[in-house]
Backbone as JSON, one array per atom type, in Angstrom:
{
  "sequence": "XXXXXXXXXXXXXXXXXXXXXXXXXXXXXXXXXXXXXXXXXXXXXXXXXXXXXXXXXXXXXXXXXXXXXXXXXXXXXXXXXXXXXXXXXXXXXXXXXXXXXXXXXXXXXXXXXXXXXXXXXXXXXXXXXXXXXXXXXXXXXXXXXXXXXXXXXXXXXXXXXXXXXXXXXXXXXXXXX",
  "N": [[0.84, -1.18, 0.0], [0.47, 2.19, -0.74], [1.65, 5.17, 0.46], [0.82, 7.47, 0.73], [-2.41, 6.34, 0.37], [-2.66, 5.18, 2.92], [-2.29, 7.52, 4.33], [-4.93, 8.26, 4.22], [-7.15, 6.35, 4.94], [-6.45, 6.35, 7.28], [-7.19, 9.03, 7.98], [-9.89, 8.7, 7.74], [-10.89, 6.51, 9.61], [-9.99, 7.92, 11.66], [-12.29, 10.69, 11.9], [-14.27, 8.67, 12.05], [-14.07, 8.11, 14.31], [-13.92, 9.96, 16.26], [-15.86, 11.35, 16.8], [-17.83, 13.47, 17.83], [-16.08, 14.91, 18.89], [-14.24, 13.84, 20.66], [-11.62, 10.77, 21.1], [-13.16, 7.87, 20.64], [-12.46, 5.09, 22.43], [-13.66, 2.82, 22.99], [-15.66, 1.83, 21.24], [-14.13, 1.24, 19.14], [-12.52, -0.73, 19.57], [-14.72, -2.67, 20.47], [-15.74, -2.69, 17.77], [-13.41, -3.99, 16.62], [-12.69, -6.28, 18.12], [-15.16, -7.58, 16.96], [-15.03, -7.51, 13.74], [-12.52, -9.68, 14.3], [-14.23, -12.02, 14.5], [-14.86, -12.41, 17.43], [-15.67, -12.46, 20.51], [-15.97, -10.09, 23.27], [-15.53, -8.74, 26.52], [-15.2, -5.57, 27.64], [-12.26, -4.49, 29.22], [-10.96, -2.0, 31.47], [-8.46, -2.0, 32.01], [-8.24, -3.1, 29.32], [-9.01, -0.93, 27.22], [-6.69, 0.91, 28.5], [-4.24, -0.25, 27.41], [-4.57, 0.15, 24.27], [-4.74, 2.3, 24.56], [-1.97, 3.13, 24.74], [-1.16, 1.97, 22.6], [-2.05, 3.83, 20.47], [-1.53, 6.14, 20.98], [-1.4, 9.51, 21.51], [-4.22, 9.8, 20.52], [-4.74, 11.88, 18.5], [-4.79, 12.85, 15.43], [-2.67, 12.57, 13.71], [-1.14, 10.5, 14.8], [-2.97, 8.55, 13.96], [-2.38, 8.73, 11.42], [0.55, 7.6, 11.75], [0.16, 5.33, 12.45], [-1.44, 3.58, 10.54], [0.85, 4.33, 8.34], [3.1, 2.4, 9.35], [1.92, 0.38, 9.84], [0.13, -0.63, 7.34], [2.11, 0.6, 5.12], [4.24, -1.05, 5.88], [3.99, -3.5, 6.53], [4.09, -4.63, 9.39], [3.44, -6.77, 12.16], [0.5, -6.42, 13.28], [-1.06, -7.52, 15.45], [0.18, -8.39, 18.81], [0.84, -11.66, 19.73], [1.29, -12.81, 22.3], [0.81, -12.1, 25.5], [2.09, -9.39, 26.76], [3.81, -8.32, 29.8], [2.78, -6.03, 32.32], [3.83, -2.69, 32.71], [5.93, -0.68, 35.2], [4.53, 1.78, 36.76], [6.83, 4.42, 36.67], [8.24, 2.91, 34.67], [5.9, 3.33, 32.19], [5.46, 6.2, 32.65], [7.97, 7.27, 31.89], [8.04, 5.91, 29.46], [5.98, 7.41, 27.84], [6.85, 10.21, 27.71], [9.38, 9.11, 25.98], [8.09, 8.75, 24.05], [6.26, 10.81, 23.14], [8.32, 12.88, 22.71], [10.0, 11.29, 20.77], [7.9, 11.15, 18.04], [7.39, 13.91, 17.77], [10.31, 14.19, 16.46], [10.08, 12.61, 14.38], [9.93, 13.8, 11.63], [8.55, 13.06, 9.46], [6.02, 11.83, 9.79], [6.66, 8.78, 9.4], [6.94, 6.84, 11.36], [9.58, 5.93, 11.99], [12.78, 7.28, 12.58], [15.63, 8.99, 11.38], [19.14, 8.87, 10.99], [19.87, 11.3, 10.81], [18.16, 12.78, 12.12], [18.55, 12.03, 14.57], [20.64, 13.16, 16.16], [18.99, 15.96, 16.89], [16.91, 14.86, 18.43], [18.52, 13.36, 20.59], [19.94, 15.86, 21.76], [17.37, 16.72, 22.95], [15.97, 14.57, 24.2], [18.65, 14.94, 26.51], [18.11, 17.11, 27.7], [14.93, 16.58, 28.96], [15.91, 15.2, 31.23], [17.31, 17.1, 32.65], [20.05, 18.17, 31.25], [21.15, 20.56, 29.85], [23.03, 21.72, 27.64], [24.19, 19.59, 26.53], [25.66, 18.47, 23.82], [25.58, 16.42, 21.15], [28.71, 14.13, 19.69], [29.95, 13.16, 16.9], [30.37, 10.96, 16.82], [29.14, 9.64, 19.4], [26.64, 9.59, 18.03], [26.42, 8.07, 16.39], [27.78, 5.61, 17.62], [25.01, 5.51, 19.42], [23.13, 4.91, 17.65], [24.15, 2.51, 16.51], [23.7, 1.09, 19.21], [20.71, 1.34, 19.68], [19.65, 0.62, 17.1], [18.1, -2.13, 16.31], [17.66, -4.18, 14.39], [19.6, -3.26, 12.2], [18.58, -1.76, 9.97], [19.08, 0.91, 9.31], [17.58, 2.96, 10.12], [15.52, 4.03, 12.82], [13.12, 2.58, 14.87], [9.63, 3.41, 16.43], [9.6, 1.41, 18.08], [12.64, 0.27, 18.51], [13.08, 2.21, 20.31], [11.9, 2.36, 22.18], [12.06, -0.2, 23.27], [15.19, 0.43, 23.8], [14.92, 2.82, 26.21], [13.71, 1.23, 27.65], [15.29, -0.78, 28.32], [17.34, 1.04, 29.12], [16.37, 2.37, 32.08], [16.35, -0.38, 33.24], [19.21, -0.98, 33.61], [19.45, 1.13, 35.21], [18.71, 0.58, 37.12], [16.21, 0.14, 37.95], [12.89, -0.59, 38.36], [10.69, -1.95, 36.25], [8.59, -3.66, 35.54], [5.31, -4.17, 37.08], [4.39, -5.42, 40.03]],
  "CA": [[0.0, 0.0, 0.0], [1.36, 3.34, -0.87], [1.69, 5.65, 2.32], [-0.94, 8.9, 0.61], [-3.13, 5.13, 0.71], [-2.55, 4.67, 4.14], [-2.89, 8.26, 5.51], [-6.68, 8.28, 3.78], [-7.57, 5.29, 5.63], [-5.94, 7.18, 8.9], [-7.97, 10.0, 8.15], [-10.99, 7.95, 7.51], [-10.87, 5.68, 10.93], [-9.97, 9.37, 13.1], [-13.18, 10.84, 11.4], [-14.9, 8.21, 12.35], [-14.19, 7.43, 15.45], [-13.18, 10.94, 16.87], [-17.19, 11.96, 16.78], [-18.27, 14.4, 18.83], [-14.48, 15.55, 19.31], [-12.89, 12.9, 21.16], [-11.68, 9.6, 20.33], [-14.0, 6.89, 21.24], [-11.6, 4.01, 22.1], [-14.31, 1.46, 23.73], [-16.44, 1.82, 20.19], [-13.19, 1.3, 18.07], [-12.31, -1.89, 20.66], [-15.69, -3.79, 19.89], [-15.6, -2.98, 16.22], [-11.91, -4.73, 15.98], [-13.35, -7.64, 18.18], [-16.46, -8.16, 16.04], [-14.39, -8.22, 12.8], [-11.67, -10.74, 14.52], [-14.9, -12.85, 14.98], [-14.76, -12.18, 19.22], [-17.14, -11.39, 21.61], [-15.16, -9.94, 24.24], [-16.18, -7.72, 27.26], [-13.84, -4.74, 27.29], [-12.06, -3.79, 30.62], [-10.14, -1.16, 31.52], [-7.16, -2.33, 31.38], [-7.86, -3.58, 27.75], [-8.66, 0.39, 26.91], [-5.38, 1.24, 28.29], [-3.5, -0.73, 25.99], [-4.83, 0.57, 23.5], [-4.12, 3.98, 24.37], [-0.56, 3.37, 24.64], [-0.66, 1.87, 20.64], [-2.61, 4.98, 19.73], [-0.27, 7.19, 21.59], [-2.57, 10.74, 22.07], [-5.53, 9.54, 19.59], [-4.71, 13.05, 17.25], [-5.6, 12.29, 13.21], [-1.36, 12.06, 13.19], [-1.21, 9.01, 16.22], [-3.74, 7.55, 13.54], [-1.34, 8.73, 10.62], [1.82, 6.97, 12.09], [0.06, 3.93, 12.94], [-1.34, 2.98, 9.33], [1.59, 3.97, 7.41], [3.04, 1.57, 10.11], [1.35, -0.92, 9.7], [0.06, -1.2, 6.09], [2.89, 0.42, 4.18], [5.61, -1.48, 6.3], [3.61, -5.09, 7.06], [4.07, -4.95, 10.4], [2.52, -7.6, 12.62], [-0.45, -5.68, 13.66], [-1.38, -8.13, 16.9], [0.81, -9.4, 19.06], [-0.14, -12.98, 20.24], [2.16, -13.13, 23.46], [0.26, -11.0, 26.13], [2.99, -8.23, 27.63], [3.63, -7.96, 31.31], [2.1, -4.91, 32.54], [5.37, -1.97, 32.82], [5.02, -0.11, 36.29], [4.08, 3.74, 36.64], [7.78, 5.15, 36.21], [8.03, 2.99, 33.06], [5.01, 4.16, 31.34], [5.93, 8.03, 32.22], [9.4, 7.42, 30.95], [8.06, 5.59, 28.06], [5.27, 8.21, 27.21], [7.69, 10.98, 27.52], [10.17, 9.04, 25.22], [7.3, 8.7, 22.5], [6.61, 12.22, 22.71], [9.9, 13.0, 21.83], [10.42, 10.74, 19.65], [6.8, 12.16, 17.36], [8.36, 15.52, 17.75], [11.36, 14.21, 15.51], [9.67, 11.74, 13.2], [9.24, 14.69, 11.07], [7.55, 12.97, 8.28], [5.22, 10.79, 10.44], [6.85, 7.52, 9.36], [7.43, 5.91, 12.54], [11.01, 5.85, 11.86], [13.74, 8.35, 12.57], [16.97, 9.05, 10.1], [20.51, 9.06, 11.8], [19.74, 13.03, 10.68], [16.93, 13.18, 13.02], [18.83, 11.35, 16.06], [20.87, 14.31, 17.35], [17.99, 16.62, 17.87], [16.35, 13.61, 19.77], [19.47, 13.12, 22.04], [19.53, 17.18, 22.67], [15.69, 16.78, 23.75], [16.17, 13.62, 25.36], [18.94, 14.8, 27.85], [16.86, 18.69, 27.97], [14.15, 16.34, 29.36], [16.62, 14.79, 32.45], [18.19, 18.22, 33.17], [21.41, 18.26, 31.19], [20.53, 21.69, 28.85], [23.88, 21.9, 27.19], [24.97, 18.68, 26.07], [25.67, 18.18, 22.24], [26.16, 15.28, 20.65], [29.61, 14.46, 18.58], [29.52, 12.26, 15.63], [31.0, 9.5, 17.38], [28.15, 9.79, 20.0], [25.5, 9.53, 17.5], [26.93, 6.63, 15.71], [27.7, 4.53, 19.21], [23.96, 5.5, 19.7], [22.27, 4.33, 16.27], [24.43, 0.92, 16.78], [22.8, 0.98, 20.18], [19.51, 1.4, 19.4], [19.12, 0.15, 15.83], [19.03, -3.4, 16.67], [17.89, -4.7, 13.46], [20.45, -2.85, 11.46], [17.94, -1.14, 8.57], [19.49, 2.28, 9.4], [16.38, 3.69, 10.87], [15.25, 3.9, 14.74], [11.63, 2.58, 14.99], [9.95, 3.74, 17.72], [9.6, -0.24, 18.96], [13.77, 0.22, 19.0], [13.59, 3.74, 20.57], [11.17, 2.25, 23.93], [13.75, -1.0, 23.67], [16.7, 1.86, 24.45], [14.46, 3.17, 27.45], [13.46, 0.09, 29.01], [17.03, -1.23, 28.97], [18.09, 2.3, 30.35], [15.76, 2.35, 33.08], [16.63, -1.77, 34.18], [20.41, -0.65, 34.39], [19.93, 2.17, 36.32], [17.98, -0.75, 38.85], [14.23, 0.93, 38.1], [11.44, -1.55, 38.44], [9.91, -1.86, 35.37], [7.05, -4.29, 35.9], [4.17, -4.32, 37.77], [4.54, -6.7, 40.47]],
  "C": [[0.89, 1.24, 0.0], [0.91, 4.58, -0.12], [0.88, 7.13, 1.97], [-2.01, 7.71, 0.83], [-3.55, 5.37, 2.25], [-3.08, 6.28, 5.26], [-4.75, 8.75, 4.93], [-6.88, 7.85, 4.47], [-7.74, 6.05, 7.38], [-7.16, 8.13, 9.05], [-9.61, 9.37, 8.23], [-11.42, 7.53, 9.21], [-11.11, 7.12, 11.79], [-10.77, 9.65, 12.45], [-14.36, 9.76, 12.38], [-15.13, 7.34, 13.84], [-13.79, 8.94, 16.79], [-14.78, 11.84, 16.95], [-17.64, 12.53, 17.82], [-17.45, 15.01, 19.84], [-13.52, 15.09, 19.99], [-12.85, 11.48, 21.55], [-12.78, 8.53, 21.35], [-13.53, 5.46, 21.31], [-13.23, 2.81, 21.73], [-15.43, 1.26, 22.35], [-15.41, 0.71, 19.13], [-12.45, -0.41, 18.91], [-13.12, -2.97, 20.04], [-15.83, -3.37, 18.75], [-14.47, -4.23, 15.57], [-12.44, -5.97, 16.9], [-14.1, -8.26, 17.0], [-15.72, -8.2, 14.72], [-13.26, -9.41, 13.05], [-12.63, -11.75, 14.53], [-15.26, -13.01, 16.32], [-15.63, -11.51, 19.56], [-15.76, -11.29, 22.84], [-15.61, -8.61, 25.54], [-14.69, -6.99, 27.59], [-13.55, -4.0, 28.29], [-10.98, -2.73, 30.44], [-8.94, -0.72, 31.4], [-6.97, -2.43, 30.06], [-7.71, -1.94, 27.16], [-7.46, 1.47, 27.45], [-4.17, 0.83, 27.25], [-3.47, 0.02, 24.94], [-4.59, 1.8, 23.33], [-2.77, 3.78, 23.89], [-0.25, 3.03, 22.96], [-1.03, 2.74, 19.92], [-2.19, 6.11, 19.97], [-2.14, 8.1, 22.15], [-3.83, 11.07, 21.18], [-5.47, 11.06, 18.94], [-4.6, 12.08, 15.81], [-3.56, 11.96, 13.33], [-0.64, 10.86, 13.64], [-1.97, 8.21, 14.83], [-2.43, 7.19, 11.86], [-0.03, 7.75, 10.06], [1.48, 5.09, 11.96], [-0.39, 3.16, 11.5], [-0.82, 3.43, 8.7], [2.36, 2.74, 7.82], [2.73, 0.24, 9.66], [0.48, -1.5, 7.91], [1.26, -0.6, 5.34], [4.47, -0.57, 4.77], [5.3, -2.79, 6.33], [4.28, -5.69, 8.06], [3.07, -6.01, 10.79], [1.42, -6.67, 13.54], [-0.88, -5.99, 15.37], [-0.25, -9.13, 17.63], [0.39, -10.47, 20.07], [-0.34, -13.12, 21.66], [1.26, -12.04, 24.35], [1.55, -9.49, 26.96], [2.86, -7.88, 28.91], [3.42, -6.32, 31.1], [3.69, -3.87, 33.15], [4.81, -1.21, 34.4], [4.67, 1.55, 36.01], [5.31, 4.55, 36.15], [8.15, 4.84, 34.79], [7.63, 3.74, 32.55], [5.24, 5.4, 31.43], [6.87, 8.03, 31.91], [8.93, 7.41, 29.22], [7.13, 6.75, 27.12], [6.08, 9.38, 26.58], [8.44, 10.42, 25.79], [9.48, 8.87, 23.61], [6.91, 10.15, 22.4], [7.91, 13.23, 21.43], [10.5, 12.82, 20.91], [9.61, 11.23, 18.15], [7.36, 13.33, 16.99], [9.84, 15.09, 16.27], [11.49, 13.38, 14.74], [9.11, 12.92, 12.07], [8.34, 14.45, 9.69], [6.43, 11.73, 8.43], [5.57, 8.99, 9.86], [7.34, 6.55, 10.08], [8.63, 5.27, 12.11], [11.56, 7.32, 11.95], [15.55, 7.85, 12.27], [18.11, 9.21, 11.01], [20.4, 10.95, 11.84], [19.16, 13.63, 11.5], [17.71, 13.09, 14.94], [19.03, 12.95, 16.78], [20.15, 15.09, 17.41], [17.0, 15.63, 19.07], [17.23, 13.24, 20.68], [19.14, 14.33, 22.63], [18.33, 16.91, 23.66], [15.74, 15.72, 25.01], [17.15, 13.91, 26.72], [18.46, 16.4, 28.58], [16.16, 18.08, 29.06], [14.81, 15.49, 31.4], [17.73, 15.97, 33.09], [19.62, 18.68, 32.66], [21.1, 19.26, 29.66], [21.56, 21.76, 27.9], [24.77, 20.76, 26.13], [24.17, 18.53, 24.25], [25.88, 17.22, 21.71], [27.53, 14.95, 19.88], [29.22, 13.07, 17.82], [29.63, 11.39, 16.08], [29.71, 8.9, 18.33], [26.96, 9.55, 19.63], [25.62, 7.95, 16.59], [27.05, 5.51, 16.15], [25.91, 4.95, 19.65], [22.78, 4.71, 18.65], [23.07, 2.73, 16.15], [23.78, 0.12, 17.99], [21.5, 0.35, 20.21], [18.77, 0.93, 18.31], [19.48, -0.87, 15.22], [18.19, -4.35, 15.26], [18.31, -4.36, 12.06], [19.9, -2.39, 10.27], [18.33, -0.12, 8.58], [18.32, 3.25, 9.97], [16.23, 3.18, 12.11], [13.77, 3.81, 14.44], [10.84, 3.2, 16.66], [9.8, 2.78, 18.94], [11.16, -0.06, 19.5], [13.57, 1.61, 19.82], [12.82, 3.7, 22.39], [12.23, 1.34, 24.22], [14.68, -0.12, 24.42], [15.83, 1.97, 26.1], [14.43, 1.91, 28.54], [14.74, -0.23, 29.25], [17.91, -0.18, 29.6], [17.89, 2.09, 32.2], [16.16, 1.08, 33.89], [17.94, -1.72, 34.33], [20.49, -0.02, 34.73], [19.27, 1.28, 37.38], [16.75, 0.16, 38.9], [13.8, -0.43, 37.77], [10.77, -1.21, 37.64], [8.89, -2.54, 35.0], [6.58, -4.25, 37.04], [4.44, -5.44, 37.99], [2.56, -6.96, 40.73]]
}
């Protein structure tokens, strides 16, 4: 599918599910049941999830997610259920998708080695260190880091990877016991 394709569709879905000005997960929940074939009663937890894959439900959250997923053929569902991350996670990780949005400048849920060093600046802005610049070397030991299946782009699946493995060697508790 070719990615003007994909942000129609985007626009289509946010339209239609963004009625009466703000998004309507628990609608958009039992629609995607009832086409999987599932009856499923939909808890609260399940509409968190869902936030976090839709980031801040804006028409560009919808944008990201089907170029994403139809022009890239991503696996859309994953089977395995995901332990639940605890509270400092998730505000790390939200933060670090922020951030990351901010410097996907052409909504393709990927960012260019070009893109990184304004995303380090921001990223250590956001932990108090206002001054620090990146040098080439720095950005290069960071994109080997982080861009662990070597396509030259940072997804932003590798870009929470980075965080969580930050956060479990500084000794943060990142699941919910």
């Amino acid at each position: 599918m070719q990615r003007e394709q994909a942000v129609q569709i985007a626009g289509q879905l946010y339209n239609y599910y963004t009625k009466k000005g703000s998004l309507d997960i628990q609608t958009m929940m039992a629609n995607n049941y009832k086409m999987m074939g599932k009856q499923s009663q939909i808890q609260q937890e399940d509409i968190e999830e869902y936030k976090q894959v839709i980031g801040s439900g804006q028409k560009k959250d919808f944008e990201q997610l089907c170029i994403r997923y139809f022009c890239n053929t991503l696996p859309i569902v994953n089977q395995q259920k995901k332990q639940k991350y605890s509270k400092i996670a998730n505000d790390r990780l939200e933060i670090a998708r922020k951030i990351f949005r901010k410097f996907d400048a052409d909504n393709s849920g990927t960012i260019t080695s070009d893109e990184v060093r304004g995303l380090l600046i921001e990223t250590y802005k956001q932990v108090g260190i206002n001054n620090y610049q990146p040098t080439d070397e720095d950005l290069k030991e960071w994109m080997n880091m982080t861009d662990t299946n070597g396509d030259g782009l940072i997804s932003i699946e590798e870009f929470e990877d980075l965080v969580i493995r930050s956060l479990q060697s500084s000794g943060i508790e990142i699941y919910q016991k």
